[in-house]
C-alpha positions as a printed Julia matrix, in Angstrom:
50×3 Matrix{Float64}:
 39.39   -9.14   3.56
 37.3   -10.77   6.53
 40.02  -12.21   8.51
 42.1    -8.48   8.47
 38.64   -7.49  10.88
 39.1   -10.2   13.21
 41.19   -8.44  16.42
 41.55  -11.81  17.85
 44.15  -13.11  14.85
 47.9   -12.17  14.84
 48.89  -11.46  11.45
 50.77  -14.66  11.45
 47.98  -16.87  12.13
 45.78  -14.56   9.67
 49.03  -15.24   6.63
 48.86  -19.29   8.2
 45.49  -19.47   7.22
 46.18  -18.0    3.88
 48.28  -20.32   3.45
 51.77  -17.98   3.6
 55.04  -20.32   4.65
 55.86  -16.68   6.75
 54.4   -13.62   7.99
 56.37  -11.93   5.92
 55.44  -13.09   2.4
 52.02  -12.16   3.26
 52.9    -8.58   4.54
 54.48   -7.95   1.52
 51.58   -9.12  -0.83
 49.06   -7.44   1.62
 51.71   -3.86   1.03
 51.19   -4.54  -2.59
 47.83   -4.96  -2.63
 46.42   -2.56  -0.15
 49.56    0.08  -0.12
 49.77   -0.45   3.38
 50.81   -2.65   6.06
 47.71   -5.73   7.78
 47.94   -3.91  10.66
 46.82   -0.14   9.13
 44.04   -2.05   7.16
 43.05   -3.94  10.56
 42.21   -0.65  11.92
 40.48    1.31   9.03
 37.24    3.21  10.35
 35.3     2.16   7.72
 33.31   -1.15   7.83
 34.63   -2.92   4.48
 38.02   -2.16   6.01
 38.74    0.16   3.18
């Protein structure tokens, strides 16, 4: 996910330009997919963010 990498972007302007109506919907679709919240995937080590 390219905009998790971007430090800049608040995880509601990253779920805004997904197109989320809330933060929250997108935090719990992120949960689902990753199994853990934007903000531990924004700060993965490795370089694909995974």
């Amino acid at each position: 996910m390219t905009l998790s990498g971007k430090a800049s972007l608040s995880i509601s302007e990253i779920a805004d330009r997904l197109g989320y109506s809330e933060a929250s919907r997108f935090d719990r679709a992120f949960r689902r997919c990753y199994g853990k919240a934007p903000n531990a995937k924004r700060w993965s080590c490795s370089p694909d963010g995974g």
